[in-house]
TORVOSE-897852 format. One record per residue (C-alpha): residue in one letter; x, y, z. Coordinates in steps of 0.5 Angstrom, whole numbers, padded with zeros to 4 digits, always signed. Layout:
aXYZ;...
***
This chain:
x+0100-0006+0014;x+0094-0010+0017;x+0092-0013+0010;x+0100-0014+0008;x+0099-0018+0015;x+0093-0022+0013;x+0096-0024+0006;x+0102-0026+0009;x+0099-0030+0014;x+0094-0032+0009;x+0099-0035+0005;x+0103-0039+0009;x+0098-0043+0012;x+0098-0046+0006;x+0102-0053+0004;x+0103-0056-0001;x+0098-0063+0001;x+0093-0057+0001;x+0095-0055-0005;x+0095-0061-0009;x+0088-0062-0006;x+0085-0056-0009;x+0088-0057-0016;x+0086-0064-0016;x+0080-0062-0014;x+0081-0068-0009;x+0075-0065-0004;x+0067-0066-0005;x+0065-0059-0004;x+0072-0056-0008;x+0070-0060-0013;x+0063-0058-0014;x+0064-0050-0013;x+0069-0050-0018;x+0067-0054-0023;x+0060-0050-0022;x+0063-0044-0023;x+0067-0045-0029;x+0062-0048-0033;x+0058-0041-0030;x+0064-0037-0033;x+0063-0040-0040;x+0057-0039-0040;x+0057-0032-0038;x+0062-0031-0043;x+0058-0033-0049;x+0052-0030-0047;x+0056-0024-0046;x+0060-0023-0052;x+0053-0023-0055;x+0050-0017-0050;x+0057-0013-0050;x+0055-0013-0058;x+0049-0011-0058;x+0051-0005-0053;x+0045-0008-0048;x+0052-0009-0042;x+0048-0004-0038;x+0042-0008-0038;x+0044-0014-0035;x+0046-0010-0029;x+0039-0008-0029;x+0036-0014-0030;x+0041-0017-0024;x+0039-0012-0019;x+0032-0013-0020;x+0032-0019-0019;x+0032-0018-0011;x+0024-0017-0010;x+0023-0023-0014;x+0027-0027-0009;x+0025-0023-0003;x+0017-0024-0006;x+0018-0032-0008;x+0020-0032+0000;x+0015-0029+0003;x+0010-0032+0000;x+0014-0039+0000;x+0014-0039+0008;x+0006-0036+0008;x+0005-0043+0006;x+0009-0046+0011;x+0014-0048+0008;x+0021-0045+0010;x+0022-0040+0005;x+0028-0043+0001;x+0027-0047-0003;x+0031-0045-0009;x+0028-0047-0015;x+0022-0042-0012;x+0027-0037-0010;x+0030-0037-0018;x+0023-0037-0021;x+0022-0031-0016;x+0028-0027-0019;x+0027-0029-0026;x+0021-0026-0026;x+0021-0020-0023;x+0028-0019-0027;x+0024-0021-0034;x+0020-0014-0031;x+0025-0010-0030;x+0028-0011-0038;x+0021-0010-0040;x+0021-0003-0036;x+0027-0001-0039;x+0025-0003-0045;x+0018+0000-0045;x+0021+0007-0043;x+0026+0007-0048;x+0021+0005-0053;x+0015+0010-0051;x+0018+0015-0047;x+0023+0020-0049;x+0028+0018-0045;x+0036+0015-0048;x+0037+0008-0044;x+0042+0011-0039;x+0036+0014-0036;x+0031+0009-0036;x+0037+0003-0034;x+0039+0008-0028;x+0031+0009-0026;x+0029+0001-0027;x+0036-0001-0024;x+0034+0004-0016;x+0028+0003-0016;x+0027-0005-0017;x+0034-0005-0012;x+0030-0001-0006;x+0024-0005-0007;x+0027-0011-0006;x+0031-0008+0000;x+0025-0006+0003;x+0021-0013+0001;x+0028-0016+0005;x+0026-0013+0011;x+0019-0015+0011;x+0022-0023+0010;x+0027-0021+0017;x+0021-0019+0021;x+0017-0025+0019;x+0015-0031+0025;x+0015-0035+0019;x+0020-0039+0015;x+0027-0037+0017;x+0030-0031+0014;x+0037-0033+0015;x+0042-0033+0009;x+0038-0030+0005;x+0041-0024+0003;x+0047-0028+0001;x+0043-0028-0005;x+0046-0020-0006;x+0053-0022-0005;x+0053-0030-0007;x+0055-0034-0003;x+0060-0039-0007;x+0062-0044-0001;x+0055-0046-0001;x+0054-0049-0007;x+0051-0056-0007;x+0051-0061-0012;x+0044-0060-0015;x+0046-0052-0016;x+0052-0054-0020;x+0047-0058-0024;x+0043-0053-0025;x+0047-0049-0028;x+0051-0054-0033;x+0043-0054-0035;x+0042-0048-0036;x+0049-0046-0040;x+0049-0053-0044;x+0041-0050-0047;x+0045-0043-0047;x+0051-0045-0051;x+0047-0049-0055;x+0042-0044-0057;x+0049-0039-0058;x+0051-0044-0063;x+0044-0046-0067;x+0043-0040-0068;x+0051-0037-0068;x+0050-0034-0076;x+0043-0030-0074;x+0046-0027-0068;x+0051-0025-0071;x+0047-0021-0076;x+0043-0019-0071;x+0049-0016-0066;x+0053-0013-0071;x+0046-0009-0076;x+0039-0010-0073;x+0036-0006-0079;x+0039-0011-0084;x+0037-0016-0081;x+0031-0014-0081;x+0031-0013-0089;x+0032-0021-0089;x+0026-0022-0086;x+0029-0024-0079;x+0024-0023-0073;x+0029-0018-0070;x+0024-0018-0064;x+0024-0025-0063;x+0032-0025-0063;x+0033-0020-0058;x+0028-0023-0054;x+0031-0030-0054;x+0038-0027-0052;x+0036-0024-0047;x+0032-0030-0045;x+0039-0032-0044;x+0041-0027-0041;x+0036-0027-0036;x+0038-0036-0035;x+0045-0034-0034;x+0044-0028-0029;x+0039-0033-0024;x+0043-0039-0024;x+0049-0034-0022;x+0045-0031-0016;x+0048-0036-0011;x+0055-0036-0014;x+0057-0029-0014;x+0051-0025-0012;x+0047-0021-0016;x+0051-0015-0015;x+0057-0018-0018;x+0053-0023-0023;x+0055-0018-0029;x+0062-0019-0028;x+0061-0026-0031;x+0058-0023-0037;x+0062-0017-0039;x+0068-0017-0037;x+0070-0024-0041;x+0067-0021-0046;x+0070-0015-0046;x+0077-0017-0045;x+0076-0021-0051;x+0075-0016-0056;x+0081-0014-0054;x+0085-0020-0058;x+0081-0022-0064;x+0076-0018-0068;x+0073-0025-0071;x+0066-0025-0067;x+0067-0034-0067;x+0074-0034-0064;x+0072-0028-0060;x+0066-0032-0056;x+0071-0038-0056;x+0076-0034-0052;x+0071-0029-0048;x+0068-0038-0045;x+0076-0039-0043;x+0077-0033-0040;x+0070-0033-0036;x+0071-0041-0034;x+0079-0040-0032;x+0077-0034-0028;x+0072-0038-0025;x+0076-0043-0023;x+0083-0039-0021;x+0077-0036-0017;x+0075-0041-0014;x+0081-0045-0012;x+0084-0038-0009;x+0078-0038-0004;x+0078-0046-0002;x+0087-0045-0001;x+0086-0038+0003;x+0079-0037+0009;x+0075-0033+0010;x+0076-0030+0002;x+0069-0029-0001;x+0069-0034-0007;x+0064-0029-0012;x+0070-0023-0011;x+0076-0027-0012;x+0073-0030-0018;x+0071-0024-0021;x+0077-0020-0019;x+0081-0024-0022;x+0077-0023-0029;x+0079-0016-0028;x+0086-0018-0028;x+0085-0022-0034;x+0082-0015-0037;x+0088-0012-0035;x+0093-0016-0038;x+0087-0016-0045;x+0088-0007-0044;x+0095-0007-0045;x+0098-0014-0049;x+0091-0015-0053;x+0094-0016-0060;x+0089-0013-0064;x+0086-0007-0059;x+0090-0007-0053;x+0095-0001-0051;x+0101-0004-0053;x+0100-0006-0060;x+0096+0000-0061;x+0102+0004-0059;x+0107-0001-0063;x+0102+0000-0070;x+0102+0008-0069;x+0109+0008-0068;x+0111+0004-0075;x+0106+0009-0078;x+0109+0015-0075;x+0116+0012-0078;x+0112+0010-0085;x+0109+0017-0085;x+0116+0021-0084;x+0119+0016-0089;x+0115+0018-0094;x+0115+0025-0094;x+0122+0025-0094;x+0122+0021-0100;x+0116+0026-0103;x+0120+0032-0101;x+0127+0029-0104;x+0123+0028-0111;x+0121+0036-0111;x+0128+0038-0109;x+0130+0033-0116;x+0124+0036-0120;x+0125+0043-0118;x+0131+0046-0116;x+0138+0045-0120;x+0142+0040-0115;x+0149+0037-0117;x+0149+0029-0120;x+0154+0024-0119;x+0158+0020-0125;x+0153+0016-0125;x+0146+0021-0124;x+0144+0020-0117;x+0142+0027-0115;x+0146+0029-0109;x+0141+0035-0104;x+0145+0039-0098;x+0141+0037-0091;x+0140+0045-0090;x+0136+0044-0098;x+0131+0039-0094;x+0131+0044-0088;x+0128+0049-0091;x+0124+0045-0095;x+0119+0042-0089;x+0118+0045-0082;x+0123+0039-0079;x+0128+0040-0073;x+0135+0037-0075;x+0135+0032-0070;x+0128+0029-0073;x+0131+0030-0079;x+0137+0027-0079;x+0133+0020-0075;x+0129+0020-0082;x+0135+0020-0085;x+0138+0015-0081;x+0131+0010-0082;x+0132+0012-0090;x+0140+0010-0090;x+0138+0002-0087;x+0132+0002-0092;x+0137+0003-0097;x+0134+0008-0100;x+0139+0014-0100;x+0146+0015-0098;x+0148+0019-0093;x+0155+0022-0096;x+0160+0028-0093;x+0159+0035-0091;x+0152+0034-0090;x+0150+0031-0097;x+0145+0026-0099;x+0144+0023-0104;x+0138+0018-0107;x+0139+0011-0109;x+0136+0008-0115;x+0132+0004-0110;x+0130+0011-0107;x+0129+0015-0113;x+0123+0010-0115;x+0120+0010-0109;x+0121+0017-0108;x+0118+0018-0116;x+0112+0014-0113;x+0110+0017-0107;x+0110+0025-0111;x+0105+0021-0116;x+0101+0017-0111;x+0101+0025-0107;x+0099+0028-0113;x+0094+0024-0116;x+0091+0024-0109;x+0091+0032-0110;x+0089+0032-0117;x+0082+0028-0114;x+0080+0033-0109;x+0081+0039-0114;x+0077+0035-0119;x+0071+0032-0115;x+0071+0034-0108;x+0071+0042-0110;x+0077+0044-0106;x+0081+0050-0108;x+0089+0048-0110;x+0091+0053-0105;x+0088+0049-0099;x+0089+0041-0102;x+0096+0040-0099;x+0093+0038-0092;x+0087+0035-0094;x+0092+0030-0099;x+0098+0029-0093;x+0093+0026-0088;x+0091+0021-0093;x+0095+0019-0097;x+0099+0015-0093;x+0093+0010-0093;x+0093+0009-0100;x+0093+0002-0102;x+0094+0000-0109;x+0087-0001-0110;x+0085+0006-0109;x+0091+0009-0113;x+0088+0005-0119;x+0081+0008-0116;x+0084+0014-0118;x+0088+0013-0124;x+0081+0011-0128;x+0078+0018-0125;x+0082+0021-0128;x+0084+0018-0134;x+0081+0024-0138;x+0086+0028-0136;x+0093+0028-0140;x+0098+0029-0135;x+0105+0025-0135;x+0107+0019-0130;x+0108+0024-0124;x+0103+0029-0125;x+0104+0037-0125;x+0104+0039-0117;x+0097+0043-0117;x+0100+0048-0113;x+0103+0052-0120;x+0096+0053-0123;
***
């Protein structure tokens, strides 16, 4: 109820001449922030589609938390020669160098220890953080310098952006993007199979080192933004929410930058129209939307295509077992025909045929009569069209053929292939059936093999 509250009152304070402001990027200081952080999130989501690839997205988490001793070190020595601590080109160089040590850590345990990344990531990630936690409380107590705002460095502090910030950060993206692209053809080999970029000659060492050298620039420059607890966001969740639409690596990168920078530009906006909203949490909990809306309706991996494919392969499987069933019944039992030589096959005879229940039957029945590939007649009787007995015809030889293989050259006993056969067939393509057509081509058998299951 009190946050209901809060939002409510939030939301009607704004008016439509703020409004305009924000959208227009009337103001210096809105102007700046979002442009900043839009340009952060397209690099972010370049940078990270990369690192999600390469399975490194823990890593950067571990990077960004090791940062803080750096920054905490930079200050304190900063300030021990009288200088107030907060420069920010000291502070970034601070935090790029203690989170290069923290990747070489993690890398260094996992090459030289018997310990899985996870492990090493979890030690690397805690240990640095606590240092920097404590390294934090020297810098309070210090008599020199002034120690005030710099902890917003943990959890950013967005508003604060100034010009020079953003034009760090449009520095640091455009070298990123830049190298991205040179080097688009050698990282993509790299991200997909390192061991065959290392039989082409490659330097695979140096590759990782150079992403992850871009990794390391985006984390740093995104400190101030968003803090370096909520950094990552930048880098995985664009990019994960793009592997949800595409499974081309190019149009991937591209919609991972656009998600980034409209996530970071809605984030921005929001926090300028409502006060008190920490910018870095918005922007990122509106990734975390766009990721939501990537989970259920990506066209390629999200839940609802998903669901949809299953659905027509669930309905494609039943259809063809129907027709393989109906051959069989053709090819083996002695059913009544009509004048014109369509075989007619009793609904109990189909029952009895398969495990099927007769609701489930009847809606394949049903799917089958709209194809046109059978008619549904009185006193529960159906009967193949000529377009039906063809394919029907089809799938029996397609089903044997498959079977045939497994017997010849997979060792499988006649009496057990049925399963093996009835989980695959229906993924045969034209190019297998051909495959398999020439495999067995030493055998004399007709257009529609014998059943194995005879022998």
């Amino acid at each position: 109820m009190i946050l209901s509250h809060l939002l409510f009152s939030s939301l009607g304070q704004i008016t439509t001449d703020l409004l305009l402001r924000v959208l227009f990027l009337d103001d210096y200081n809105t102007r700046v922030v979002v442009l900043g952080v839009m340009v952060l999130g397209l690099a972010g989501g370049v940078v990270g589609g990369y690192m999600l690839l390469r399975k490194h997205a823990l890593l950067g988490d571990a990077l960004s938390h090791s940062t803080l001793p750096g920054i905490a070190a930079a200050f304190m020595v900063m300030a021990s020669f009288g200088g107030s601590g907060k420069s920010l080109p000291g502070l970034l160089l601070g935090a790029t160098i203690t989170g290069s040590a923290g990747v070489g850590c993690v890398m260094l345990i996992r090459r030289y220890t018997r310990l899985k990344e996870d492990a090493a990531l979890g030690i690397v990630l805690s240990v640095f953080f606590g240092f920097g936690i404590v390294l934090m409380g020297f810098v309070q107590r210090m008599k020199a310098g002034s120690a005030a705002g710099i902890e917003t460095f943990i959890y950013g502090k967005t508003a604060a952006m100034l010009a020079s910030d953003a034009q760090l950060i449009a520095l640091v993206a455009l070298i990123c993007v830049g190298l991205c692209a040179l080097l688009y053809k050698e990282l993509k080999i790299l991200s997909f199979d390192p061991a065959y970029t290392a039989t082409q000659g490659w330097p695979v060492l140096l590759l990782d080192g150079l992403m992850m050298a871009m990794v390391i620039g985006v984390t740093v420059v995104g400190l101030q933004a968003v803090g370096l607890i909520l950094v990552i966001a930048m880098l995985i969740i664009p990019a994960a929410s793009a592997r949800f639409w595409t499974h081309r690596l190019g149009r991937m990168l591209v919609l991972s930058a656009v998600i980034g920078a409209l996530s970071g530009w809605m984030g921005a906006s929001i926090s300028a129209l409502l006060p008190r909203m920490p910018a870095g949490a918005i922007i990122v909990m509106v990734a975390a939307g766009a990721f939501v809306i990537s989970l259920f309706f990506g066209q390629q991996r999200g839940v609802v295509a998903r669901w949809v494919r299953y659905v027509q392969l669930q309905r494609q499987v039943g259809l063809q077992n129907l027709l393989r069933t109906c051959f069989e019944l053709v090819e083996t039992r002695q059913l009544q025909h009509d004048e014109d030589g369509h075989p007619r096959i009793p609904f109990n005879m189909l029952l009895e045929a398969k495990s099927w229940s007769p609701r489930y039957l009847r809606r394949l029945l049903k799917r089958a009569d709209h194809d046109e590939l059978l008619n549904t007649l009185p006193q529960a009787v159906i009967e193949l069209t000529d377009t039906g007995m063809v394919e029907a015809r089809r799938q029996a030889r397609e089903h044997r053929l498959w079977e045939l293989y497994l017997i010849t050259h997979a060792d499988i006993a006649a009496s057990h292939v049925d399963r093996g056969a009835d989980m695959i067939e229906h993924v045969l393509g034209t190019e297998m059936v051909l495959q398999l057509e020439k495999l067995l081509e030493q055998q004399s058998h007709p257009v529609v093999p014998a059943t194995p299951h005879r022998i």
